[in-house]
C-alpha positions in Angstrom: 10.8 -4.2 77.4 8.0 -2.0 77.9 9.2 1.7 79.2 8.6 2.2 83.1 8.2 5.7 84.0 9.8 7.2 87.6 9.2 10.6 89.2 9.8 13.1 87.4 11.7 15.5 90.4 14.6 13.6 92.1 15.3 16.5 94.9 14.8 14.7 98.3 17.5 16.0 100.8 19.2 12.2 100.5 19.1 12.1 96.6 20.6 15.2 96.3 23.5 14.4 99.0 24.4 10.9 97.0 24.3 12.2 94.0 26.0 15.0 94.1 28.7 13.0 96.3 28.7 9.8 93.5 31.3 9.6 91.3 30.0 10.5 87.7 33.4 11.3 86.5 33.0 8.6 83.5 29.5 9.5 81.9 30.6 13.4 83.0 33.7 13.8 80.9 32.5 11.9 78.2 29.4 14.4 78.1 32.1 17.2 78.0 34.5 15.8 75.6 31.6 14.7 73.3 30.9 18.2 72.7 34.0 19.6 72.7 35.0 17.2 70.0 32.2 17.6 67.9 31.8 21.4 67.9 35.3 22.6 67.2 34.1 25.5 65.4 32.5 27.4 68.3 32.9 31.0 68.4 35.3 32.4 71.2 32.4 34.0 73.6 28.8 32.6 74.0 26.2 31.9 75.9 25.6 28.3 76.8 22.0 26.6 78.6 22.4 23.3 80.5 18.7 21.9 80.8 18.1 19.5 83.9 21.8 21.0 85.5 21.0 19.3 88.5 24.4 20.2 90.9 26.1 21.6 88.3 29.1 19.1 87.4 28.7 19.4 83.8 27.7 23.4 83.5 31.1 24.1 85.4 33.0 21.7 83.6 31.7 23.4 80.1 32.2 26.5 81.7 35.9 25.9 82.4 36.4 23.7 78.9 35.3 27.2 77.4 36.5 30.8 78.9 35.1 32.6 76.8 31.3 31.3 77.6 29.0 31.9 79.8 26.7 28.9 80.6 23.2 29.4 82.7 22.2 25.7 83.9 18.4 25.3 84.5 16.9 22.8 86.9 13.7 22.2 89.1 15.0 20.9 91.8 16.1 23.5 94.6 18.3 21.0 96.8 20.1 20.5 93.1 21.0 24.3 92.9 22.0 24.7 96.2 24.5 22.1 96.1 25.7 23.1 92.5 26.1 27.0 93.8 28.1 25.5 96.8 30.4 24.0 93.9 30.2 27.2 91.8 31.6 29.4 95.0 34.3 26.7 95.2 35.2 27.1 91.5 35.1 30.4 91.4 33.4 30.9 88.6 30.5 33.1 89.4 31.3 35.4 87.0 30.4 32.8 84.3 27.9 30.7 85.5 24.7 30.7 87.1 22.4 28.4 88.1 18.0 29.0 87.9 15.3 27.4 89.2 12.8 26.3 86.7 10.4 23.8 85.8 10.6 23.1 81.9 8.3 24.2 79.8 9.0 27.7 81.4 7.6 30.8 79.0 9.7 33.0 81.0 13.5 31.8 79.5 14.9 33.9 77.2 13.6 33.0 74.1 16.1 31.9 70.7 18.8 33.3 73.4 22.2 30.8 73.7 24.2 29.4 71.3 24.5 26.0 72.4 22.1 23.9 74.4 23.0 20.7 76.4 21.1 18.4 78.8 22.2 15.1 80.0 19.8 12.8 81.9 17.0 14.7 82.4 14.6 13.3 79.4 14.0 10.0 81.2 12.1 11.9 83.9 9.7 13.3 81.6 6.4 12.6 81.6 6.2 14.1 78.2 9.5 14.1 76.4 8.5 17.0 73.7 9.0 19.4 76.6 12.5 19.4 76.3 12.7 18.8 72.7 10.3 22.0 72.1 12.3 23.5 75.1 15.4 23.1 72.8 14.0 24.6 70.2 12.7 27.5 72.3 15.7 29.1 73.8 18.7 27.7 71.6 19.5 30.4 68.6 19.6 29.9 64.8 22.6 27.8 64.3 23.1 26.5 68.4 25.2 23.8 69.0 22.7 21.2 70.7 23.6 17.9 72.5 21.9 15.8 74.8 22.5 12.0 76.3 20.9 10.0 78.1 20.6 6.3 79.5 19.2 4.0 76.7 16.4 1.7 77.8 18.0 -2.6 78.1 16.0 -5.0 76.7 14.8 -6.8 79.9 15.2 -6.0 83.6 18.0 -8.3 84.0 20.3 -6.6 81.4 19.3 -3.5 83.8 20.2 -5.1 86.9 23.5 -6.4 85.2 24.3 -2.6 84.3 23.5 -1.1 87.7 25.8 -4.2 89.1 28.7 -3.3 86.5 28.9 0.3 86.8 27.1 1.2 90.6 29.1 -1.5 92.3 29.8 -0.5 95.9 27.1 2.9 95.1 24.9 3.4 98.3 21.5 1.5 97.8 19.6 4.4 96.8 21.8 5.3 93.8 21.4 1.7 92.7 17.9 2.1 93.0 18.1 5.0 91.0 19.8 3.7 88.3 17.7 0.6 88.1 14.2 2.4 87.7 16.2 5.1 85.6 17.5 2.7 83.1 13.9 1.0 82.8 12.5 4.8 82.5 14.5 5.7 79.6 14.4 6.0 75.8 15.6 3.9 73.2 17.3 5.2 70.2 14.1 4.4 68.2 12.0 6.2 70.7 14.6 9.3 70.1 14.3 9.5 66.5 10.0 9.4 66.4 10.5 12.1 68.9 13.2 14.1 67.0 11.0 14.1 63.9 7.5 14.3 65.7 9.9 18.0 67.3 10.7 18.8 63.7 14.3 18.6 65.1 15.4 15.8 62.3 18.3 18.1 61.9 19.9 16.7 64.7 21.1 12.6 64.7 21.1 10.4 67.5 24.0 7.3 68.1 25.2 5.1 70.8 27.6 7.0 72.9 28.0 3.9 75.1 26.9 0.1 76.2 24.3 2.4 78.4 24.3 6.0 76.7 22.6 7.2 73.4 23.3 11.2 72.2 21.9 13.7 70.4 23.9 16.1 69.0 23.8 18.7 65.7 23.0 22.3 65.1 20.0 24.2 64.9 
């Protein structure tokens, strides 16, 4: 199935309330644990950048995973932040986490700066997916600890429509919408690697992290 772009900002006042109210608990941890499984070696104190942070789940959940870090999450989307600093005020973790607005590619972040990089879901909205592969390679350090997952394009729309049925089943409508055009707008694993190497980023490897997930995940 040919690949069906979306918008590339999802921040209208309703998106960002049913999102940040859905549950994401499964494809969340499993972000989280990914990386805490597969980079056991990190040192005790860093400094972590979440690109595409939208309302902050997975930078506070890193954030608490690791004490010693302190993780900056990144996203365009201004009704995002302001629902992910609501959560961070809740947490309590101001100290350790902060959240900035900015639309990738943005000359202005600290350049070869954190340790580890992450993003999860935000490639799909790209119109040009290089900008958060060269992003990557922009602000993560010599050695960073880089992952990144996303939704991996069906075959046809009606293995999309079975997805959104399976896992957004009782959703409001305009989550399952989302996740129908998102899953049609996304990459396959294919895609992934021709952009990986077109990045000079074949260093990192890309797998199936579930029946609707691949990830990207290696060092710098």
């Amino acid at each position: 199935m040919k690949r069906i772009p979306e918008p590339e900002l999802m921040d209208s006042e309703a998106q960002t309330i049913a999102y940040a109210e859905a549950d994401f608990e499964e494809a969340n941890s499993l972000f989280t644990q990914r990386f805490l499984d597969r980079f056991t070696d990190l040192d005790p104190a860093g400094k972590m950048a979440d690109l595409g942070c939208g309302p902050g789940d997975i930078a506070i959940r890193m954030a608490s995973a690791l004490p010693g870090w302190r993780v900056t999450g990144i996203d365009a989307g201004e009704n995002m932040l302001r629902r992910a600093q609501e959560r961070l005020h809740r947490e309590s973790l101001d100290q350790r986490v902060d959240f900035r607005l900015a639309y990738l590619p943005d000359p202005s972040l600290p350049k070869n700066s954190f340790d580890a990089v992450i993003s999860n879901s935000l490639l799909h909205h790209l119109p040009d997916p290089q900008v958060l592969w060269q992003s990557i390679g922009a602000v993560g350090c010599a050695g960073a600890a880089i992952q990144v997952m996303d939704l991996s394009r069906p075959d046809n729309e009606a293995a999309a429509q079975d997805l959104v049925d399976r896992y957004a089943d009782g959703a409001p409508e305009i989550l399952r919408e989302d996740f129908y055009n998102s899953l049609l707008a996304a990459y396959t694993m294919d895609e992934i690697r021709a952009q990986l190497d077109r990045a000079g980023l074949d260093m990192l490897s890309v797998e199936s992290a579930s029946d609707r997930h691949w990830i990207v995940s290696g060092r710098l």
